[in-house]
N, C-alpha and C positions, 0 to 999 in steps of 0.2 A: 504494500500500500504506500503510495506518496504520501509523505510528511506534508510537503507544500506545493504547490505550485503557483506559477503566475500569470493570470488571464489577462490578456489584451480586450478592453471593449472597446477598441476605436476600428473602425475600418482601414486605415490610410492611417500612415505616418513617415513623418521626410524621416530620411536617411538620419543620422546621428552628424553634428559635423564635431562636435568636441570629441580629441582623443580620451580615452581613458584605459585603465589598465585591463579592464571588463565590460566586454561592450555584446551588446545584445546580438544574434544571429543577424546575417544582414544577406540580402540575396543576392548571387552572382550578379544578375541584371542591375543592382545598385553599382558594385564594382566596379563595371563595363561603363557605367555613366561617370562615376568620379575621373576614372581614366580618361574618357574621352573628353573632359573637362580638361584634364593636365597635361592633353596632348596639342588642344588647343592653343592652350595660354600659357607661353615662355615665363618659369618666375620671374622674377625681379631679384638679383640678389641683393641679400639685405643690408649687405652693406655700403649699397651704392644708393639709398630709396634718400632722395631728400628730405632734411629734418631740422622743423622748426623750434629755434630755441625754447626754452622754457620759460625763460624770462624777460624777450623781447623776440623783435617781431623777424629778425634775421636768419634765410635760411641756409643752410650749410645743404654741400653736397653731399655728406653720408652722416652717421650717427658717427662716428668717431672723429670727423672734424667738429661737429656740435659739443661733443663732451669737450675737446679740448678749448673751443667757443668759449663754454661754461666756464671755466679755470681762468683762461686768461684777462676775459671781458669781467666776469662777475665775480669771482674767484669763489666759485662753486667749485669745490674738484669731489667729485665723487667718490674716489677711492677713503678720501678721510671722512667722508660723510659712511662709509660703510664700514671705517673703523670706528667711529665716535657713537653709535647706533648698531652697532651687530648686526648692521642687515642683510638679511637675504634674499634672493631671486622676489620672492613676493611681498616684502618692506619695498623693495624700488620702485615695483610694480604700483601701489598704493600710493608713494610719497609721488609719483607723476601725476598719478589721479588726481592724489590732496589737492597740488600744483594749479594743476589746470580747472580743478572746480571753485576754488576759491581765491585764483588768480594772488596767489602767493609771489613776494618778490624777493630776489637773491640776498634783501639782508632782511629779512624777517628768518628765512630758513638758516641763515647762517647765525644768527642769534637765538633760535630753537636750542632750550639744552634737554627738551623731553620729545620725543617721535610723535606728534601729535596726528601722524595718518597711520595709527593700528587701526584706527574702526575699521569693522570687515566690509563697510558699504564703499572704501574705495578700493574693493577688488573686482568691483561690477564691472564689467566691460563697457568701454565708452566707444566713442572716434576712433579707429584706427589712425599708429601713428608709431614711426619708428621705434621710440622710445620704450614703449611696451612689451616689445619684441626683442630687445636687445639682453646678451647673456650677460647681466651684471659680474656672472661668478669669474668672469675673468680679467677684471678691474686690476688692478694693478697693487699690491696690498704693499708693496716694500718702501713706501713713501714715509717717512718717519711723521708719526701724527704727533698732531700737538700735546704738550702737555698740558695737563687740566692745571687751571688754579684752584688756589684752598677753598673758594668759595664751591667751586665746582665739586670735589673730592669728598667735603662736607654733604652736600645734595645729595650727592651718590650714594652716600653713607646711610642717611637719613633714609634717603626711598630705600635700603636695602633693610634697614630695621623696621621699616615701618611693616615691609611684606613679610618680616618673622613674627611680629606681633599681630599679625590679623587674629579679629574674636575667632578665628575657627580653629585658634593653636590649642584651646582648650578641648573641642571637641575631637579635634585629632589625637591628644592626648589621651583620652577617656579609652577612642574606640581600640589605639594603641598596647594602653596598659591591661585593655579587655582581652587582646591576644595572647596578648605575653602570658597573663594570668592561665588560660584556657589551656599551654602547652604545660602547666606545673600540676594542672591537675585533670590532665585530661582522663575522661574518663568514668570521672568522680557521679557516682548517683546520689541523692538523695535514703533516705533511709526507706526500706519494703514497707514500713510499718507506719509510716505518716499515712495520715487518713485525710491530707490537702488532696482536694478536687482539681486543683490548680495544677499542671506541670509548673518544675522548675529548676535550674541551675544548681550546682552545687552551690551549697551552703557561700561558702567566700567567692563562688564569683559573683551570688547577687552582692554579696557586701561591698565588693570591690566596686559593681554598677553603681551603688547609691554614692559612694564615694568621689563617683568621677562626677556626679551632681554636684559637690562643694564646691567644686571648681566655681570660680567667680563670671569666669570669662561666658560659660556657657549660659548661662542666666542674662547678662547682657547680649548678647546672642541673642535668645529670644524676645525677652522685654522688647529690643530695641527691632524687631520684627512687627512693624506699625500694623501691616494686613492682620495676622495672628492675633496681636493683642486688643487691636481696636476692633477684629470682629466678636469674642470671645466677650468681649464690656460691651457691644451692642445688643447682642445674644440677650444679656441679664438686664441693661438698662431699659430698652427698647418694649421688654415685657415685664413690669413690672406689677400688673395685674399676676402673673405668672408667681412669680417669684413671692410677695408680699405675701408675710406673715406664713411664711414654710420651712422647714428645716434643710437643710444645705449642708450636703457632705464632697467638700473638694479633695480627690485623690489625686495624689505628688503635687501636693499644693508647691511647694518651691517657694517663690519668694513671699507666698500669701496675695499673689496679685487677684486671683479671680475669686478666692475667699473676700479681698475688701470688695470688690464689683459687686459680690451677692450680698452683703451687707448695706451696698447703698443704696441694691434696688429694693430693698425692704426686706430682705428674711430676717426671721424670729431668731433663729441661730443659725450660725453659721461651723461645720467642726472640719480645719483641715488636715491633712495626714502626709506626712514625710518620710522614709528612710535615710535621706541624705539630713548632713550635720549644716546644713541651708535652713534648716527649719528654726534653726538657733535664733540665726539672723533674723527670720519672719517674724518672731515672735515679736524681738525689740521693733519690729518696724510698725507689726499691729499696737503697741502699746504707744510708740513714738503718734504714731495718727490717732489715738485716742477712740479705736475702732471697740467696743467693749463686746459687743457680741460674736466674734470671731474669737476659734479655741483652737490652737492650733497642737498638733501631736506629735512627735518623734517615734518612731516604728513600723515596721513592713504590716499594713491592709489585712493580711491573713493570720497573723499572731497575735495582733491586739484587741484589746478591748477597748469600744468604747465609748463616749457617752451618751449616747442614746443607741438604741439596738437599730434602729428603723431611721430611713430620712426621705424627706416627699420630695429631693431632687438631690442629684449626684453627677456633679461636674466635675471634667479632666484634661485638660491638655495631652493626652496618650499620643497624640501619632510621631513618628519615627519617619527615617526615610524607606523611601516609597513604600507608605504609609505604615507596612507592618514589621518594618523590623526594630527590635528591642522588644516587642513581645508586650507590652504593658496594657493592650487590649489585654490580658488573661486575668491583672489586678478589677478591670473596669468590668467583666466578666464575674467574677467573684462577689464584688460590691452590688451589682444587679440582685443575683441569687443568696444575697445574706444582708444586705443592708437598706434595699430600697423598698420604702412601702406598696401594697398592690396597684395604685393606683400613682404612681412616682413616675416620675419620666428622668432619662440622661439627657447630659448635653455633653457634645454634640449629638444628634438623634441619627444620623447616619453619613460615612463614609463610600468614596466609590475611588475605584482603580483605572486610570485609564494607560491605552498607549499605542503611540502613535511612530509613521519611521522618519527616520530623519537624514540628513547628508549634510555633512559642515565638514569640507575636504582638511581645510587648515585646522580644526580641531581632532581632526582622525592622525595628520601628521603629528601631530606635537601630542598627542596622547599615545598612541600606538606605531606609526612609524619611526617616531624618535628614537626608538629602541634598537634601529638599524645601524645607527652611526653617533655614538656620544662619544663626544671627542675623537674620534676617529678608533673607536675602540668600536667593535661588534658584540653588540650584546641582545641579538635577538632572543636569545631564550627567552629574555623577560619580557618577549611580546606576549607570550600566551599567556603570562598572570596578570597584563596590562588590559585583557579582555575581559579575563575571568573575575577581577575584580570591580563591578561597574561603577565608573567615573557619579559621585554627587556635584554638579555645577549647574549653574543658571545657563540655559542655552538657548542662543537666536533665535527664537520665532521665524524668522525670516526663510530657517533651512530647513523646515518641517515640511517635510514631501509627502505625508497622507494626511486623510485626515483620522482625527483618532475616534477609536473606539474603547468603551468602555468593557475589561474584563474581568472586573469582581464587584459588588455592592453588597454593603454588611448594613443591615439595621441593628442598631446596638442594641434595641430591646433583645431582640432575638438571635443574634450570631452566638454561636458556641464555640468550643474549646479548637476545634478541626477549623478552626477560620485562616488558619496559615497554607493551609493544604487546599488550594485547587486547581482546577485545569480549563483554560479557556479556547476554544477553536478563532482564530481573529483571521477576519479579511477586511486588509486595509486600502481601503480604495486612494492610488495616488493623483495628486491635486496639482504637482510640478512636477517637472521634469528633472531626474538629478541622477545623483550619484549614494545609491543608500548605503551608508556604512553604519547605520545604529537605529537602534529600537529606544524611544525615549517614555519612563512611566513617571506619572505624576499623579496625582488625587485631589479630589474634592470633600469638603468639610460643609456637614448641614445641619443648620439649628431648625427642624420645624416646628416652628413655634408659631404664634396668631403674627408677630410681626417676624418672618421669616427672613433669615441671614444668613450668607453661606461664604465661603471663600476657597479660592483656586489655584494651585499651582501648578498649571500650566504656564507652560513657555509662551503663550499668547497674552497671560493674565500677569501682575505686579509682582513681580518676585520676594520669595519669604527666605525663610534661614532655611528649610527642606530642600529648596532648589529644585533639581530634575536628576533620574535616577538614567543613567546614559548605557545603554546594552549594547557594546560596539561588537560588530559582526568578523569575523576572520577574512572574507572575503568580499567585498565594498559590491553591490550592483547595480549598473544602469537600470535605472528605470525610468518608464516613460508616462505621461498623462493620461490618463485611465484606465490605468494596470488596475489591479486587485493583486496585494500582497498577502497571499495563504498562508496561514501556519498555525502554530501550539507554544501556548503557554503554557509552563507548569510551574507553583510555588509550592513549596514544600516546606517545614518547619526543621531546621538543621537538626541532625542526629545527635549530636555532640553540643551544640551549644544554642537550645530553645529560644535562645533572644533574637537567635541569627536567621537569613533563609538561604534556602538552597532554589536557585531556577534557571530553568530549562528554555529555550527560547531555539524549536525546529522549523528552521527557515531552508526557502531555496535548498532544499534536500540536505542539510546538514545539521545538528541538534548542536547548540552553543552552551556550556555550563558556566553559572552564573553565583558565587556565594556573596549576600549583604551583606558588607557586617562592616 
């Protein structure tokens, strides 16, 4: 039986003219026509095509009297502009574009001390024009570049600490020490003789989980996640008929933020619950706001007791990336069937899984072909863990080449313990024309409530701290506009380490494995 296949619904489609490494069947009779196209028309060698400056309106007879135009006239010289910027074949490419779209002059560019043409919008293809065409990589690199002054050296400095301090050095930390932890006790069950309903980790790696909550950074991380937090206070403000005069249990309360939101909208009490040593802090912050009816607890959901048995609403910020990994839907599962009254509702009221394909050539190189040539060292082995482990990043809208489909939906009243484990058949109907090298999943969060709120993380929609969950394929493929892309998903709840997932992703005849974590 075929895993996938991929249906063409158009009748007619021109020929392909961009090369690629993988190009769809093409029929002799297309051949015979290119040919007789190139038997017609004599090229032009390219090094004789006339080429107009960049920075004035003078044209030279080939590209390499123009670069040296540039040096002498403007003292643009290229080769220190692609040592002072590390650029490659597609920075040149770009920094023309920038050029010519916003009519850039030789000493603005030369007083640039930051690349200001990375955005990917100027690799669109514009005007033909020498200049785009031309092999940068053979510029002349033995020119002695200038040296940087202190002021310069300092800047470099600074942008270089500032990219080790990003808020995500905490989360990397966390999901880090979570490894390292899982080879010291691999293996480790829980005791036969606990009667928790709940799967769970061994004993210290949940401990270790709640620990990497302390962390400072990863709380500002989400706080500072404006979509997440200002829907999550809409959710409670917004319905305050809801909420007014109810009992209120926030699980991994964290900073106590959504315990004071259900406080404002009027509940009766408010009781939040922590394992991580964050809860310390919450405590001073509820007392610092003068918040009296928020109670906040130190302890893991399924060992404690606490004060009150029942509550007529049960709020969580649970989701992970792409949505179910860390597993803490199984705490918000537990609090359902032990702690919510009959007639209680959760927030959020339901989650959905979507996912759609994608092609963003320059993000497949620097994530997975990078691996070909570092430093001039060959280290592809590490392309296969470069797949297997999917890329978390915010990614271009722009190079989403289906459109998406939905393949999970949990209502929280009702999902159970098997919510990590499913299997989705997806046909993804393509929308542009590209180059697919990855499978992109994201989800959506829904408060159904009388004044109803919801929020997205889709690469179409505002980006949050979740970002987009990137499934890069082994083998990149052309596709065309109106294809149907066939295939299976599978998620599964990791063997070894429940917080994690394991998935499956059999595309284009070949099955890609995929661990979250």
């Amino acid at each position: 039986m075929k895993d996938t296949e991929v249906k063409d619904n158009t009748k007619e489609e021109e020929p392909m003219k961009e090369e690629a490494p993988e190009e769809p069947a093409s029929s002799s009779s297309d051949e015979d026509e290119y040919d007789d196209i190139d038997d017609d028309d004599e090229p032009m060698d390219e090094g004789d095509e006339p080429t107009t400056c960049l920075f004035c309106t003078e044209t030279s007879a080939n590209i390499s009297i123009a670069i040296d135009h540039l040096d002498t006239r403007h003292k643009v010289n290229l080769s220190q502009l692609q040592l002072k910027f590390q650029m490659d074949q597609y920075s040149f490419i770009k920094l023309i574009n920038y050029i010519r779209a916003n009519k850039i002059s030789a000493e603005q560019l030369l007083s640039a001390e930051q690349p200001h043409w990375q955005d990917e919008k100027y690799l669109r293809p514009g005007e033909y024009e020498p200049w785009l065409c031309y092999d940068y990589e053979v510029l002349k690199t033995d020119a002695t570049p200038a040296q940087p002054s202190v002021p310069e050296l300092q800047q470099r400095i600074a942008e270089q600490s500032q990219l080790l301090q990003q808020a995500n050095e905490d989360m990397e930390r966390m999901r880090n020490d979570y490894k390292a932890l899982l080879q010291k006790v691999h293996g480790g069950e829980e005791s036969k003789g606990s009667n928790k309903s709940v799967p769970r980790n061994n004993v210290c790696l949940d401990n270790e989980y709640f620990k990497s909550y302390s962390h400072f950074g990863i709380h500002h991380e989400m706080l500072s996640d404006k979509v997440r937090t200002s829907t999550y206070r809409a959710s409670l403000l917004q319905n305050e008929g809801v909420v007014r005069g109810k009992t209120v249990l926030d699980v991994g309360c964290g900073t106590g933020i959504l315990s004071i939101f259900a406080a404002k909208a009027g509940a009766a009490r408010v009781v939040g619950i922590d394992n991580s040593d964050i809860v310390y802090t919450a405590m001073d912050i509820i007392r610092k706001n003068k918040v009296e009816n928020v109670e906040l607890i130190k302890g893991r959901l399924e060992d404690t007791d606490l004060p009150e048995a029942k509550y007529d609403i049960i709020i969580s910020e649970w989701m992970g990336y792409f949505l179910l990994y860390e597993s803490m839907l199984d705490s918000i599962i537990y609090a359902r069937e032990n702690c919510l009254n009959p007639n209680g509702i959760i927030l959020p009221s339901r989650c959905t899984l979507s996912l759609l394909g994608y092609g963003n050539d320059t993000l497949y190189a620097e994530q997975v072909e990078f691996w070909s040539n570092v430093y001039e060292v060959d280290m592809s082995d590490l392309r296969k863990r470069s797949i297997e482990e999917p890329l978390m990043e915010v990614v271009d809208a722009e190079f989403m080449l289906t459109d998406p489909e939905q393949i999970a939906n949990f209502d929280i009243m009702t999902v159970d313990l098997n919510y990590p484990n499913f299997t989705h058949q997806f046909n993804l109907k393509v929308t542009q024309p590209g180059r697919l090298s990855a499978f992109v999943g994201y989800f959506d969060t829904l408060f159904e409530l009388p004044s109803a709120v919801m929020f997205s993380t889709s690469p179409s929609a505002t980006p949050t701290h979740w970002k987009q969950t990137v499934f890069f394929i082994d083998k990149p493929q052309i596709v065309k506009e109106g294809d149907i892309i066939s295939g299976k998903i599978t998620s599964r709840r990791h063997k070894e380490d429940v917080r994690a997932l394991s998935v499956d992703i059999e595309v284009f005849g070949k099955k890609h494995k995929y661990m979250v974590v």
